[in-house]
C-alpha positions as CSV (number, residue, x, y, z in Angstrom):
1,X,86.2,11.5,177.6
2,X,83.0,12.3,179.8
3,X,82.3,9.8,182.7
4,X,78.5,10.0,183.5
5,X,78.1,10.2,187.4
6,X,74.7,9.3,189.3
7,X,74.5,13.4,189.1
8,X,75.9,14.8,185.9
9,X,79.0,13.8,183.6
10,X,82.0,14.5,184.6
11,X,85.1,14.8,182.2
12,X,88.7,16.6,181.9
13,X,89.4,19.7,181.2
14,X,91.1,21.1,178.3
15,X,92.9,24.1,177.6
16,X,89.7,25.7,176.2
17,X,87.9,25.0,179.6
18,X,91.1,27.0,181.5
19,X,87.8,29.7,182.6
20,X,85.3,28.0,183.7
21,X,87.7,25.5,186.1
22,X,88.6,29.1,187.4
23,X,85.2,30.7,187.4
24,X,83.7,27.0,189.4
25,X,86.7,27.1,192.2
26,X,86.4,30.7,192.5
27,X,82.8,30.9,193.0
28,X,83.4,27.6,195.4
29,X,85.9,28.9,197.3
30,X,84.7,32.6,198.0
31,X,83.5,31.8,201.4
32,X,86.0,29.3,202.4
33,X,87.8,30.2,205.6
34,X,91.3,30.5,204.4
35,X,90.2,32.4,201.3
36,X,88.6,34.5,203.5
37,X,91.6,35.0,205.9
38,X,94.6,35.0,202.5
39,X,91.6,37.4,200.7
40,X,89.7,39.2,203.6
41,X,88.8,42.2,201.4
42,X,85.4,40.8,199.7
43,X,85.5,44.0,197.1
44,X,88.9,42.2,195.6
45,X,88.8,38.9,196.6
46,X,87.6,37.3,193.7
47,X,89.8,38.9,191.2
48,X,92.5,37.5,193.8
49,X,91.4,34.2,194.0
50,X,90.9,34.2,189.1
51,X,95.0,34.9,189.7
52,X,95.8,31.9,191.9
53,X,93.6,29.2,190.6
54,X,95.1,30.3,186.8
55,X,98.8,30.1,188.1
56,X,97.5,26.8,189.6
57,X,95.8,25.3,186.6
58,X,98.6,26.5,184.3
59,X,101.3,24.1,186.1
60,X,102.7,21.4,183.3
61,X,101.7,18.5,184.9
62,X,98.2,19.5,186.2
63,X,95.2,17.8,184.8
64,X,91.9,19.8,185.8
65,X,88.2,18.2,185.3
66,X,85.0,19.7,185.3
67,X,81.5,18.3,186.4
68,X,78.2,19.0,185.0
69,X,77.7,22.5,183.1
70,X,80.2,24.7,185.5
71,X,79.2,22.8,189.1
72,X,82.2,21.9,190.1
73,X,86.1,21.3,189.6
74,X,88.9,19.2,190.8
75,X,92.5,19.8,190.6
76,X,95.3,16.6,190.5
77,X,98.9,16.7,190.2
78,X,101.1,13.5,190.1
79,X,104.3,14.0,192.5
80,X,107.4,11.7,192.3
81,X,109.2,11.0,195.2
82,X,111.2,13.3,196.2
83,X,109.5,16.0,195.0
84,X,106.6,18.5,196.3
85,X,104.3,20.8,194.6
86,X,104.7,23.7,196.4
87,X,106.9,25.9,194.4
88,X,109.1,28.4,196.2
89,X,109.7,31.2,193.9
90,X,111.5,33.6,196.3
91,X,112.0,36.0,193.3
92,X,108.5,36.5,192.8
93,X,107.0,39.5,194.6
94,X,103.8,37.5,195.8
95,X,102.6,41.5,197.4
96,X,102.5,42.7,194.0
97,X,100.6,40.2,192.9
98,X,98.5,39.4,195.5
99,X,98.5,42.9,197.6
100,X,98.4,42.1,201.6
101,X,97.8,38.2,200.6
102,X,101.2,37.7,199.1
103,X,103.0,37.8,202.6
104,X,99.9,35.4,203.8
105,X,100.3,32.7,200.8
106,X,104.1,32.5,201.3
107,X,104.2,31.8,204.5
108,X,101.1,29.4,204.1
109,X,102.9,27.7,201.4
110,X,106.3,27.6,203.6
111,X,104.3,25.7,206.4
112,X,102.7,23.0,204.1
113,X,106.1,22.4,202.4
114,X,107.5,21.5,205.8
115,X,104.4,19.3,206.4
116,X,104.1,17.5,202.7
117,X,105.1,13.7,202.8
118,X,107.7,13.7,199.7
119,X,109.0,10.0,200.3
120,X,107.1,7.9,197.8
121,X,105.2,8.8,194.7
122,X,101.6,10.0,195.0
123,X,98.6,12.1,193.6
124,X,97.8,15.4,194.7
125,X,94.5,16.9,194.8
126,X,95.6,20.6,195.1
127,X,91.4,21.6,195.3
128,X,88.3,20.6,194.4
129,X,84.9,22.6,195.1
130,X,81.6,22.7,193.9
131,X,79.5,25.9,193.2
132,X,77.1,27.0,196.0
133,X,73.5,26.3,194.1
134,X,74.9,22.6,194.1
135,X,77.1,21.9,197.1
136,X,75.3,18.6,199.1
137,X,74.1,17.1,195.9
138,X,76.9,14.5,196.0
139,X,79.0,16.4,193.3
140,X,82.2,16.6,195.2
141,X,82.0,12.8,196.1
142,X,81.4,11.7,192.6
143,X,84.7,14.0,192.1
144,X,86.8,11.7,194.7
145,X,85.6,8.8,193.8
146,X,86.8,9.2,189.9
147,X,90.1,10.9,191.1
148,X,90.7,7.9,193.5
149,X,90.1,5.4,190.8
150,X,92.6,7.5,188.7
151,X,95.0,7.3,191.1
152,X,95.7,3.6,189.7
153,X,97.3,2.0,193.0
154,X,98.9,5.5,194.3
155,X,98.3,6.9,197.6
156,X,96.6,10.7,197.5
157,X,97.8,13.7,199.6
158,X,95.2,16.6,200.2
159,X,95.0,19.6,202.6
160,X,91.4,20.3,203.8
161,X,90.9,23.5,204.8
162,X,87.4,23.2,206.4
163,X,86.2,20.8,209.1
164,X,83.2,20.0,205.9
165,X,85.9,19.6,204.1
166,X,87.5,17.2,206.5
167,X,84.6,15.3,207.1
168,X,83.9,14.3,203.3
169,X,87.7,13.2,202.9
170,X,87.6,11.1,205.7
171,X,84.3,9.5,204.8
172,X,86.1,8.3,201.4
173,X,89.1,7.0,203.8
174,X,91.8,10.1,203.8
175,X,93.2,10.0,207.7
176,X,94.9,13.1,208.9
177,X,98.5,13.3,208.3
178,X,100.0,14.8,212.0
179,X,98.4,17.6,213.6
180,X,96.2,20.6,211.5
181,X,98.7,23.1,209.9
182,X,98.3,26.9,211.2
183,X,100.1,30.0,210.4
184,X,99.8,33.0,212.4
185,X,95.9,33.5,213.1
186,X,95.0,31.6,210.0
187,X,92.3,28.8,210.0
188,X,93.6,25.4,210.5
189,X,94.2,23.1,207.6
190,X,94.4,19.7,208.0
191,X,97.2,17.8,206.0
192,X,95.2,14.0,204.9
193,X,96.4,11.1,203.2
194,X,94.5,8.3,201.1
195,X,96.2,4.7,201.1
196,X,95.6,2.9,197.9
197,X,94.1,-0.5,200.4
198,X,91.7,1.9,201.7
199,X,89.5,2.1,198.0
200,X,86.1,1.3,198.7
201,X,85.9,1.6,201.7
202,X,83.1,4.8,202.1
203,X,81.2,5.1,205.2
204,X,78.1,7.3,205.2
């Protein structure tokens, strides 16, 4: 079911949407800097980034929405406790599929396992972007706002990987979760967490 938004409707995505959730976060995340530094070979780096967000969106218990026509996408899992979304797959040869980026994703993914706060049961908003014609229209706030409410009483674990990034989470009440996360001469991501008494409570 579509949720109209002050900016354009916003509903989930089914199975028949799979491309254009991957088309919106690949166009979003093209210039992001730890796209750039898993990806840093423009010519390839958006066939790259069509093969991650499809494993992504593919995951059983993902749930994917879409807002507007294509302008922008949000990725949720629910974790139990105990558990973590980062899946280590050490039979998988990541180089094959990724080229240079494989080595660069697995140990990226190994340093956020070690970081992901697997106590209680949460949400997990994996990524959410917003196409480039449309980014500061309020899209991508719209998009946290409806996930939070979905979150139904559950705190929400996110990794920003940009200070913009970082700003807009903590301006809906994420804080950061321990020090940014850094592997090798990668950007810095910043682990963030969202407790449910903290809804409401935007500043501007």
């Amino acid at each position: 079911m579509a949720v109209d938004t002050p900016y354009a409707p916003l509903r989930q995505a089914g199975e028949a949407d799979q491309q254009a959730v991957v088309d919106v976060l690949t166009e979003a995340f093209t210039d992001d800097p730890v796209v750039r530094w898993l990806f840093p070979g423009l010519a390839e780096r958006g066939r790259l980034q069509e093969r991650y967000y499809r494993a992504l969106i593919t995951r059983p218990t993902v749930e994917t929405y879409l807002v507007g026509d294509r302008d922008g996408a949000a990725v949720w899992l629910t974790v139990a406790a105990g558990e973590t979304p980062h899946e280590e797959h050490p039979d998988v040869d990541l180089t094959a599929i990724f080229g240079e980026g494989g080595a660069r994703l697995r140990a990226l993914g190994q340093a956020l396992a070690g970081r992901y706060p697997d106590r209680e049961p949460h949400r997990y908003l994996s990524c959410m972007g917003v196409v480039g014609a449309r980014q500061g229209a309020g899209l991508g706030s719209a998009m946290l706002r409806h996930g939070l409410t979905r979150a139904e009483g559950l705190p929400v674990y996110l990794e920003a990987s940009s200070p913009r990034s970082r700003a807009l989470y903590a301006r809906h009440g994420f804080e950061d979760l321990g020090e940014p996360v850094q592997v090798a001469d990668s950007p810095l991501l910043w682990p963030m967490w969202h407790r449910p008494e903290t809804q409401g409570k935007e500043t501007r």
